[in-house]
KOLRO-9106 format. One line per field, with one value per residue (C-alpha): x, y, z. Coordinates in Angstrom, 3 decimals. Layout:
% residues N
c1 X,...
c2 Y,...
c3 Z,...
END
This chain:
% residues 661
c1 127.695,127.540,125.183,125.143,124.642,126.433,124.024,120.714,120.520,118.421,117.123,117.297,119.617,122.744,123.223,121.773,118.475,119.114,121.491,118.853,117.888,121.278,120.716,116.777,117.464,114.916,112.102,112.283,110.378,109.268,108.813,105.718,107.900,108.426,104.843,104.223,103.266,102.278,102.319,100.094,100.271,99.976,96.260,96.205,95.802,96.310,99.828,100.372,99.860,103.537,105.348,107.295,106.386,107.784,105.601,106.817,106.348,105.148,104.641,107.300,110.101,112.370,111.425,113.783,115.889,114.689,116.930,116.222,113.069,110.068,106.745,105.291,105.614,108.422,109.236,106.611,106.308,108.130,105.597,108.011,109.114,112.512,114.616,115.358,112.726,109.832,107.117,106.632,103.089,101.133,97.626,96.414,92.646,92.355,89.937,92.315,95.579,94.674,97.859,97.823,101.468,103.438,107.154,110.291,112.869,115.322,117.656,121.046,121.076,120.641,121.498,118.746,116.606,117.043,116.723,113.319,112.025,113.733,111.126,108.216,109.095,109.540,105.947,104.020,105.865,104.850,101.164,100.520,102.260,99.452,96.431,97.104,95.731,98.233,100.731,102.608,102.116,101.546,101.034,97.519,96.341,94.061,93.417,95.184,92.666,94.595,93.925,92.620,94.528,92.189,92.455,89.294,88.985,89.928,89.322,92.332,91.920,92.027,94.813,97.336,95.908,96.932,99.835,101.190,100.159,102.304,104.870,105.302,105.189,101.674,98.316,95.404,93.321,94.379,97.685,100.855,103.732,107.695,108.810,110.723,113.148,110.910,114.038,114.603,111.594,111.852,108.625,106.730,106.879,104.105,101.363,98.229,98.558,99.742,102.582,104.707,101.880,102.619,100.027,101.957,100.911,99.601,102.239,100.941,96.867,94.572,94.747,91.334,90.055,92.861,91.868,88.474,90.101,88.792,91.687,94.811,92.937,91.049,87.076,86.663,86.496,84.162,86.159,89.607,93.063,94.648,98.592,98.832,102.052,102.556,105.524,106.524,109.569,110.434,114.479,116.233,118.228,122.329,123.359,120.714,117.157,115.583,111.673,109.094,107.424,104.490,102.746,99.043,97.483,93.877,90.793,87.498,84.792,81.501,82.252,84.957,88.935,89.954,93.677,95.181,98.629,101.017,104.568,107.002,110.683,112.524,115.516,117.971,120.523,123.582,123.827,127.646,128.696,125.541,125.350,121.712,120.483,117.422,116.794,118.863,121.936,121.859,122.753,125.363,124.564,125.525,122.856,120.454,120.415,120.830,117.458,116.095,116.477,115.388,111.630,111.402,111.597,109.371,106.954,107.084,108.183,109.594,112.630,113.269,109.977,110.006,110.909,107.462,105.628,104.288,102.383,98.654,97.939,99.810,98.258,99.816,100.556,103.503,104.487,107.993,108.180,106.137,108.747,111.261,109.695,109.020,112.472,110.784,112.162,114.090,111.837,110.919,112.996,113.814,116.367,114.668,116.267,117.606,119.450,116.671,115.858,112.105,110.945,107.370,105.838,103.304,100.676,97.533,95.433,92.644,94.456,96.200,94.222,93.232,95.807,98.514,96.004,96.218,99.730,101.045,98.321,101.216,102.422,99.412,98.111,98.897,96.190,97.972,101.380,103.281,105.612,108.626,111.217,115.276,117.847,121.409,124.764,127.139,129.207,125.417,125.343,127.642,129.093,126.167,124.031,126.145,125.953,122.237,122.027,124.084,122.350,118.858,120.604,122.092,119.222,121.483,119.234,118.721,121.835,119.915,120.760,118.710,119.485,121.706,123.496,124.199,127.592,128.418,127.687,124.084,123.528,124.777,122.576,119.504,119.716,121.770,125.248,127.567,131.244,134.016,134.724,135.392,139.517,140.872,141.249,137.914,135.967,132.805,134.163,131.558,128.881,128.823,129.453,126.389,126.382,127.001,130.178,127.744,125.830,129.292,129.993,127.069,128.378,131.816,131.997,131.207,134.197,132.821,132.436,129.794,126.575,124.409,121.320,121.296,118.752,119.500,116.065,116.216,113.949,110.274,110.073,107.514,107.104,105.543,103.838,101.873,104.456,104.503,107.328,106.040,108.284,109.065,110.494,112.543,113.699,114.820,113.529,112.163,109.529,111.571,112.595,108.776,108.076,110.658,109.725,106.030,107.352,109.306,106.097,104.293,107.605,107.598,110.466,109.693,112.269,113.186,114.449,116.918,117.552,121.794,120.851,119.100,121.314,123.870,121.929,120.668,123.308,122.128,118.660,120.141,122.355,119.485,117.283,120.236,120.533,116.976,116.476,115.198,116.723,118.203,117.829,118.512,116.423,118.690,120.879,118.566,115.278,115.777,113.582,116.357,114.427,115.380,119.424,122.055,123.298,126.316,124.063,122.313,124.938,126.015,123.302,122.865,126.757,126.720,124.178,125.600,129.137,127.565,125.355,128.828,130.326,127.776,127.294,129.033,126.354,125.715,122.383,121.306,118.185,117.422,113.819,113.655,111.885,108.031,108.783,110.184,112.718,113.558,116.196,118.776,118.101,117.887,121.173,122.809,121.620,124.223,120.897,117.792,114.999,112.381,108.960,105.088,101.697,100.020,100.327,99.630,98.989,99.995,102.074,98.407,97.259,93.680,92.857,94.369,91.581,91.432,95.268,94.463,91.244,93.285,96.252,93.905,91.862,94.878,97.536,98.160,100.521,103.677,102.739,105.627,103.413,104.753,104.654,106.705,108.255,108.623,105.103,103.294,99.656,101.713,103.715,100.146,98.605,101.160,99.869,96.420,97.828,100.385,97.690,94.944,97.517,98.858,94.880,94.309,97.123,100.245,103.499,105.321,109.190,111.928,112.381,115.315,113.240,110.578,112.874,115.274,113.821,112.763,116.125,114.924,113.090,116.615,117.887,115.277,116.052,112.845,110.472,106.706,106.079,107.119,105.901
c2 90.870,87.000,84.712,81.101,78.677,75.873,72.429,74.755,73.973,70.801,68.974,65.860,63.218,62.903,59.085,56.234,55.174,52.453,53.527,54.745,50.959,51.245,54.064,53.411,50.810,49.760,51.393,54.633,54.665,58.151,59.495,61.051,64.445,64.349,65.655,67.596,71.639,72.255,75.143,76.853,80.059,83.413,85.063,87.830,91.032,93.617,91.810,92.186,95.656,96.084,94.496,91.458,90.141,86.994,84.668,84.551,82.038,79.054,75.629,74.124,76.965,75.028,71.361,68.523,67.480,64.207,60.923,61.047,62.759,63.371,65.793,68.606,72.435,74.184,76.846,79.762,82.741,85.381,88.470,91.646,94.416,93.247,96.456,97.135,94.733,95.683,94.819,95.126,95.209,94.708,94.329,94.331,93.972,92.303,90.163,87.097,87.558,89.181,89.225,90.244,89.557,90.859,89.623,91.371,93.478,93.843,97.164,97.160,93.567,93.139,89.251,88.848,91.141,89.984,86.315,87.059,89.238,86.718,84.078,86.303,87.333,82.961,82.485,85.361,84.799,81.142,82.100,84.346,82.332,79.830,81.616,85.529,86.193,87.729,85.668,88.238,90.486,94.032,96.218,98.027,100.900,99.200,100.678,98.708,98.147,97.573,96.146,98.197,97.165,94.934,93.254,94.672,96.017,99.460,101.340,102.830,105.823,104.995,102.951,105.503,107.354,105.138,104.071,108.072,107.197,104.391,106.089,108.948,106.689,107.834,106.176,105.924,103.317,103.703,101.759,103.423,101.679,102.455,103.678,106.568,106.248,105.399,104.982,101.978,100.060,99.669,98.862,102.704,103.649,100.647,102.841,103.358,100.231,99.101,98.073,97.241,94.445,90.727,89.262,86.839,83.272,83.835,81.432,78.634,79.528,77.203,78.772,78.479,80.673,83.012,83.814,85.073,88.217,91.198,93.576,91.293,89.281,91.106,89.723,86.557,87.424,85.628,82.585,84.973,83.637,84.817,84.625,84.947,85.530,86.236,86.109,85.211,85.393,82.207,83.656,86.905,85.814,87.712,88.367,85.704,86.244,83.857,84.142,82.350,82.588,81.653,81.650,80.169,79.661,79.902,79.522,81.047,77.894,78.933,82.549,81.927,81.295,77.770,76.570,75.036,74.992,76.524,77.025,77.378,79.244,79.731,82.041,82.902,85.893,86.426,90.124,90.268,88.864,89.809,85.870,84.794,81.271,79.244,76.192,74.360,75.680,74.806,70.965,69.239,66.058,63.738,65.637,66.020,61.974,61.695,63.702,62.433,58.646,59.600,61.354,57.394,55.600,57.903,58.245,54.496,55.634,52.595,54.641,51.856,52.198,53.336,57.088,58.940,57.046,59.413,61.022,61.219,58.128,56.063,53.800,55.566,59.086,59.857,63.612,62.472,61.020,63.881,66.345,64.542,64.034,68.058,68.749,70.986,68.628,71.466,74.344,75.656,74.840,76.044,75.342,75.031,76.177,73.126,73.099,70.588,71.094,71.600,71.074,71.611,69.320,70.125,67.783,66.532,66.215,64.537,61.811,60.637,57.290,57.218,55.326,58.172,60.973,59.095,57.837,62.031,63.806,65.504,66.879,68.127,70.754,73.124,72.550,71.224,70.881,68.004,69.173,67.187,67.641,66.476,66.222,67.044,67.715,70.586,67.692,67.684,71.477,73.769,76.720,78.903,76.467,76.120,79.820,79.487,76.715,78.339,81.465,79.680,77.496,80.161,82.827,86.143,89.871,89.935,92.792,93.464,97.336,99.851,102.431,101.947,104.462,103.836,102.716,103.378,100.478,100.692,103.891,103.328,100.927,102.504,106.191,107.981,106.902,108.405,110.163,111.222,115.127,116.705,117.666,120.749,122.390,121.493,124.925,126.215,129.884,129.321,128.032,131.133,133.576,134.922,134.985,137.603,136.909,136.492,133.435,132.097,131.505,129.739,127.004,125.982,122.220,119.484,118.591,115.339,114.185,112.524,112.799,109.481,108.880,109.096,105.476,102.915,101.394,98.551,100.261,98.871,96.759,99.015,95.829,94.136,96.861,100.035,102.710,106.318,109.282,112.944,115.257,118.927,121.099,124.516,124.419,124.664,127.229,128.733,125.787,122.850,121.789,122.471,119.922,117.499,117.506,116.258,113.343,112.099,112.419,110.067,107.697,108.718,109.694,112.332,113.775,117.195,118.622,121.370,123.988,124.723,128.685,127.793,124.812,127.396,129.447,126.618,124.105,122.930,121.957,120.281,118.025,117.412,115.749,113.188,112.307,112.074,109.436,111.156,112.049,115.277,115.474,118.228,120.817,122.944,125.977,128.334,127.120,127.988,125.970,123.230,123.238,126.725,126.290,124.281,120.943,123.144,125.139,122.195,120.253,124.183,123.673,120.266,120.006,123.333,121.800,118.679,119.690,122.202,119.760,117.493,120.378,120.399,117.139,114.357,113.418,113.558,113.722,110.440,111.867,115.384,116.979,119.809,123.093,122.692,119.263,120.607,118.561,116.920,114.710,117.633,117.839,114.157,113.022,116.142,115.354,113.338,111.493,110.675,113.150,112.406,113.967,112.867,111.472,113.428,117.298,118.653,122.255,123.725,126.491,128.416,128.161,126.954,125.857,123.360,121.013,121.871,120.711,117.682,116.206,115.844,114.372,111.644,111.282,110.571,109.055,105.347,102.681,103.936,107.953,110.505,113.213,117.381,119.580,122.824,123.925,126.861,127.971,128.130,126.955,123.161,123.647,123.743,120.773,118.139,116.769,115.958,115.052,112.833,111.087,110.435,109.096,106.599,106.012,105.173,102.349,104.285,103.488,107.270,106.294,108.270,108.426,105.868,103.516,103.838,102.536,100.628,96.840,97.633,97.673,98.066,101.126,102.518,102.520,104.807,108.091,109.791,108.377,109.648,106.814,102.960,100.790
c3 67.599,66.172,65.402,66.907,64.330,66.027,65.497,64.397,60.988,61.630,64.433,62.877,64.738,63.023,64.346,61.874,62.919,64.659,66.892,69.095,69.987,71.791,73.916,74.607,77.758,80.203,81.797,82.913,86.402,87.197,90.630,91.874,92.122,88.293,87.615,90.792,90.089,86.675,86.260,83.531,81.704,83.082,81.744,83.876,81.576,84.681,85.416,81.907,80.894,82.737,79.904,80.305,83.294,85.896,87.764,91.387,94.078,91.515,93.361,90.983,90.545,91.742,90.498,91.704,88.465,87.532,86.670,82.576,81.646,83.132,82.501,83.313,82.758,85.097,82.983,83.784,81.016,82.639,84.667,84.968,83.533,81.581,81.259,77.188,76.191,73.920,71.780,68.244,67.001,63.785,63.139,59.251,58.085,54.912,53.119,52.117,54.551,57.904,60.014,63.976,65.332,68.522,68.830,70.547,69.818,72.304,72.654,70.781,70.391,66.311,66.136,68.749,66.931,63.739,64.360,65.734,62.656,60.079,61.641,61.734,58.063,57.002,58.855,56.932,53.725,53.958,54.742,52.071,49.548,50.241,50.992,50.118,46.402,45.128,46.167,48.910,51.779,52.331,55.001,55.011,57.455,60.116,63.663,65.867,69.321,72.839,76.541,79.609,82.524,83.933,80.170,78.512,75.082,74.423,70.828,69.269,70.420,74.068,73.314,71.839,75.630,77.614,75.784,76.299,79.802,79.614,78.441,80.719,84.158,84.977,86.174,83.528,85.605,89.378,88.516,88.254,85.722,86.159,82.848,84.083,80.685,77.589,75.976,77.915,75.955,72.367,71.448,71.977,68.288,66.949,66.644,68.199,71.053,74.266,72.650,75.562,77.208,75.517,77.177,79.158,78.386,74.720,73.780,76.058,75.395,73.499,70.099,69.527,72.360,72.092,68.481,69.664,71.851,69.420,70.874,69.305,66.489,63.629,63.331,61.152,57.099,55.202,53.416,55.083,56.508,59.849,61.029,64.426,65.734,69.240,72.069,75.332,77.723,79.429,80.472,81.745,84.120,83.908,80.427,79.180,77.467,76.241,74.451,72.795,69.650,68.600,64.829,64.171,60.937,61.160,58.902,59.015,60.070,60.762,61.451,63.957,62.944,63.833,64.195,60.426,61.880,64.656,64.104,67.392,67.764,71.168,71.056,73.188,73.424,75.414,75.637,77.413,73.528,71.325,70.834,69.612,68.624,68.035,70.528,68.136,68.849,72.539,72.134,70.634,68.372,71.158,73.695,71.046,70.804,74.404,75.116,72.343,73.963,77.015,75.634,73.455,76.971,78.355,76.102,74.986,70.920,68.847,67.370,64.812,63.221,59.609,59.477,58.287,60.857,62.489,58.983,59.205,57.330,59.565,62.018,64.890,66.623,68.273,69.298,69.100,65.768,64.797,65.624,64.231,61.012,61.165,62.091,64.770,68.456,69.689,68.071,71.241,74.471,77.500,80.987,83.995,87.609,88.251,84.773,82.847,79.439,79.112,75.737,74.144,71.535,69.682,69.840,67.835,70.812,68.846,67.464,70.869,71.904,75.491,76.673,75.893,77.607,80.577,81.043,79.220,81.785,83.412,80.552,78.510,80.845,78.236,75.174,71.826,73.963,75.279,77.992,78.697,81.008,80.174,82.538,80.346,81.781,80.295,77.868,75.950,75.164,73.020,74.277,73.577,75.454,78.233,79.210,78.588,81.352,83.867,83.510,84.326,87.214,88.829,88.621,88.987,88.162,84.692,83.726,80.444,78.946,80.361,77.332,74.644,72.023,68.491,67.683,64.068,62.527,63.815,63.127,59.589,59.018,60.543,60.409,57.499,56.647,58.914,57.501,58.884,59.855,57.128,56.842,58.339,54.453,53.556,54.803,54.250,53.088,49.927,52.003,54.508,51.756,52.285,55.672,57.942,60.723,63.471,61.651,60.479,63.926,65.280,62.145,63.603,63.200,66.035,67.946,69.376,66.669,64.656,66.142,67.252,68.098,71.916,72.174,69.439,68.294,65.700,63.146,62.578,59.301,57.287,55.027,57.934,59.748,58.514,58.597,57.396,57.197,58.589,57.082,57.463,54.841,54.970,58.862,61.013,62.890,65.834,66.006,65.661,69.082,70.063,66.868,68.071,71.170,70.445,68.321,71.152,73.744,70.896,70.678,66.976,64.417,61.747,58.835,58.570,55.219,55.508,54.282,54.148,55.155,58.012,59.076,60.145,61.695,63.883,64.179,67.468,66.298,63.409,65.874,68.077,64.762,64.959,68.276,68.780,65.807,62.887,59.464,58.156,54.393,51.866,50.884,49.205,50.050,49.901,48.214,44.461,42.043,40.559,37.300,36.672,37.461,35.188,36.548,37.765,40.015,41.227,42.209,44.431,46.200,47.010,48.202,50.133,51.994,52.451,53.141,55.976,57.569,57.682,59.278,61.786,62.948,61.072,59.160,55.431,54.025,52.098,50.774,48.528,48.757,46.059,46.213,45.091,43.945,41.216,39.107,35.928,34.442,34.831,38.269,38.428,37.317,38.943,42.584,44.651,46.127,45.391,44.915,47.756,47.543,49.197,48.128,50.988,50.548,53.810,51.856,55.610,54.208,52.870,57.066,56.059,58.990,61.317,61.444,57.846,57.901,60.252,58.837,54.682,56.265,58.285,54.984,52.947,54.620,54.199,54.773,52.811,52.748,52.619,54.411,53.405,56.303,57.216,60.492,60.051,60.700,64.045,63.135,61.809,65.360,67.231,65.796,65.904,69.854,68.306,64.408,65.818,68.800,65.654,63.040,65.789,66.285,63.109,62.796,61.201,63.368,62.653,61.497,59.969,56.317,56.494,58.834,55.965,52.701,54.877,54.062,50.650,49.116,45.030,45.994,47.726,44.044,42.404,41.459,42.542,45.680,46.180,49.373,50.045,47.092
END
């Protein structure tokens, strides 16, 4: 996959200045047609709760192009489902930096996804460097609320219910959703929340009144800071996506959050090459002048006037200066059916004089936005923007992927490192030494080799969002697949810590971990406490169990959880991984009780925890439905222990982990 960078590293005009004067000619005389069917966003929370969605029959689908530029809105927010398209969700309660965000993630497509989470990450980084009090971010548990279908508020609880509900293709309010392949939609492992529904049009919304819905935007804090990030689809037309993102800074004023500032990102993938780029990398220099000549005429902007003109302490306002000055003109950008750029400024409505309100009515239907429409030929965008445009003109199915496998880059990045098969004279004779013939057997190695994960999912950034690892010591055993199997009803990933004894015993469980996204660590041969061996002995353990987990699936264990928790610097240096062990002790193996079992894991768990369970005892087996359905409730997105340390690289170099941070 690449990354198109061509023209997006400003969207500042290359040409001098002045050269403008020469291309800004005459008066552009719009016809009537230019401004006919605005069309405004989609509000419609029923519509919504199907995912992405497309606006059909719109007055102005189809707008006649127009001879330079022109207003008004002709780009609706797209209102159906868009197959491999998901939503990742966040919503964090805190006194100084509350942060509420949705934005996409789109299967298998990494430059996509991580153009979109590179922004999110700038905006919050830039927030809480200004208003957070200690200067950064951090994720803290806070039940995230969700939307009924006919878009009222429903508590956490109700949420993760009708999420399941969601999930498994079924009716929770007399309408029935298509999502016969949850693997299809990334977004089902962000915790307790619709977390497929973007609320179509929260892009276009007046910030203001959007910041007052309760189920995506925490309650005002006394003297508190919000980021508000949210998303849109405007494309998905052939191998083409294209979305919208949206960030809002807001303050609290008189016990409501008011707008400080709004930042704006369009971008655009190609899935047929894995291409992705920002708005700015769908015009060349020469069309980025071209367009921008065309918006001067139109909106009457003296181009030779002093750059910084537009700055608040000059005498006058232009959107177009603005956005120069800001380096944000092609920000956020779409194409049109008929092949015109639509771009959307953002606008100061309160400083535009009356005169501008009237003659830019067309194109401010949409509060704090200036909608402008650009006709551009092929010659004005780069390659990346030319199959944009065609996509858009000539409206095939959107061919997006319906389900997508890890290839081993992927899954080396977001699962455990993958290896080769081991070679034919490397055998596990001292592995199965204690084995009888008949468990021997059940370990012959994977033919097919390495194992994958059988639905690629671009792992949740548990920097961003409040994320915890369930993990299961001393399998597998008869209760695993029963274990696994409730994970994937909750669209959750857990870790399971093997033991090497077991692993041969039940290869097949151990392969199905893998494919079905969560990690295999080591838990020793066969349980010993490491404190009581010398280094020689430890290192036995840990690489029988490695080598015979290879054996089995092509995998190698990246992680080492020892017996009790027991270790020291012997068994420290002598481990070929680091030692990985919990703040939340689940005490499961004494059977107390499973609401005794339940109730200390909900009282303890936080953003970060490493929770210790066991499957290999029937009581834990039992209890994961409800466990799973009230740590979703409570705002924990359930990820695999590799999902967990992946974007906190200095904690992947410790020698011993107890939970992220």
């Amino acid at each position: 996959m690449t990354d198109s960078s061509t023209d997006a590293s400003t969207d500042q005009p290359e040409l001098p200045r002045r050269r403008f004067l020469g291309l800004v000619v005459g008066t552009l005389v719009v016809g009537s047609g230019v401004a006919a069917g605005v069309v405004t966003a989609v509000q419609n929370h029923q519509r919504g709760a199907l995912g992405f969605v497309q606006t059909g029959d719109t007055a102005d689908a189809d707008a006649a192009p127009v001879v330079d530029a022109g207003f008004g809105e002709t780009v609706p927010v797209i209102a159906a489902a868009v197959t491999g398209l998901g939503v990742q969700r966040t919503f964090t309660l805190d006194p100084s930096v509350s942060f509420a965000g949705r934005w996409p993630v789109l299967t298998g497509q990494d430059a996509f996804n991580g153009r979109v989470e590179a922004w999110v990450r700038r905006a919050l980084q830039d927030y809480a460097h200004e208003y957070a009090r200690s200067g950064g971010f951090s994720p803290m548990l806070t039940p995230v609320p969700g939307h009924a279908d006919d878009g009222s508020y429903v508590a956490p609880a109700e949420a993760v219910d009708t999420a399941d509900a969601l999930r498994a293709g079924t009716s929770t309010a007399g309408s029935t959703w298509s999502r016969p392949d949850a693997a299809q939609v990334v977004g089902f492992s962000a915790g307790s929340l619709l977390d497929t529904v973007p609320l179509p049009g929260s892009t276009r919304s007046d910030a203001n009144s959007r910041l007052t819905d309760r189920a995506e935007f925490p309650e005002p804090q006394a003297h508190g800071h919000l980021l508000a990030v949210s998303c849109d689809t405007t494309q998905a037309t052939g191998s083409v996506l294209g979305v919208q993102l949206r960030a809002t800074r807001a303050a609290t004023v008189d016990n409501a959050h008011h707008t400080l500032f709004e930042q704006r990102q369009s971008v655009f993938v190609d899935i047929s090459s894995g291409t992705a780029g920002v708005g700015g990398s769908l015009l060349t220099s020469g069309g980025r002048n071209r367009a921008i000549a065309a918006i001067a005429t139109l909106l009457g902007t003296d181009l030779d006037a002093p750059i910084g003109s537009s700055k608040k302490d000059a005498p006058g306002y232009d959107p177009l200066r603005d956005a120069i000055d800001r380096g944000t003109l092609l920000d956020d950008v779409s194409f049109d059916h008929s092949g015109q750029l639509v771009l959307r400024l953002a606008v100061e409505t309160g400083r535009l004089g009356d005169e501008q309100r009237e003659q830019w009515a067309a194109g401010l239907a949409t509060p704090g936005l200036l909608t402008v429409r650009v006709a551009v030929a092929d010659d004005d965008c780069t390659e990346f923007g030319r199959v944009v445009r065609q996509a858009a003109v000539r409206r095939m199915p959107w061919s997006g992927p319906a389900r997508a496998g890890a290839t081993d880059a992927q899954a080396a990045r977001t699962q455990v490192s993958f290896a080769a098969p081991l070679a034919a004279e490397a055998t596990m004779a001292s592995a199965v030494s204690t084995l009888s013939a008949d468990q021997s057997a059940q370990a012959e190695p994977h033919d097919d080799g390495p194992v994958h994960p059988s639905a690629y999912v671009w792992p949740t950034p548990a920097d961003l969002v409040a994320c915890a690892a369930v993990t299961f010591d001393d399998g597998p055993s008869d209760y695993t697949d029963t274990i696994m199997g409730d994970f994937a009803a909750a669209g959750s990933h857990a870790s399971f810590m093997v033991e090497g004894q077991h692993a041969v015993i039940y290869p097949q469980q151990i392969r199905d971990e893998i494919a079905q996204g969560h990690t295999v660590c080591n838990h020793t041969w066969d349980h010993p406490a490491l404190t009581d061996l010398t280094s020689a002995q430890v290192r036995d353990q840990l690489t029988r169990t490695d080598d015979a987990v290879e054996r089995i699936c092509g995998v190698r264990p990246a992680h080492v959880r020892p017996p009790y928790g027991f270790f020291d610097d012997t068994v420290a240096q002598a481990s070929p991984h680091p030692l990985v062990l919990w703040d939340v002790d689940s005490l499961d193996w004494k059977e107390p009780g499973q609401s005794v079992v339940h109730d200390k894991i909900l009282r303890e768990a936080k953003a970060g925890s490493i929770v210790l369970m066991h499957d290999v005892h029937e009581p834990t087996m039992e209890m994961m439905p409800k466990l799973l359905h009230d740590l979703r409730a409570s705002g924990l997105t359930l990820v695999n222990l590799d999902t967990l340390l992946a974007r906190v690289p200095e904690q992947q170099t410790q020698n011993v982990i107890h939970r992220l941070g």
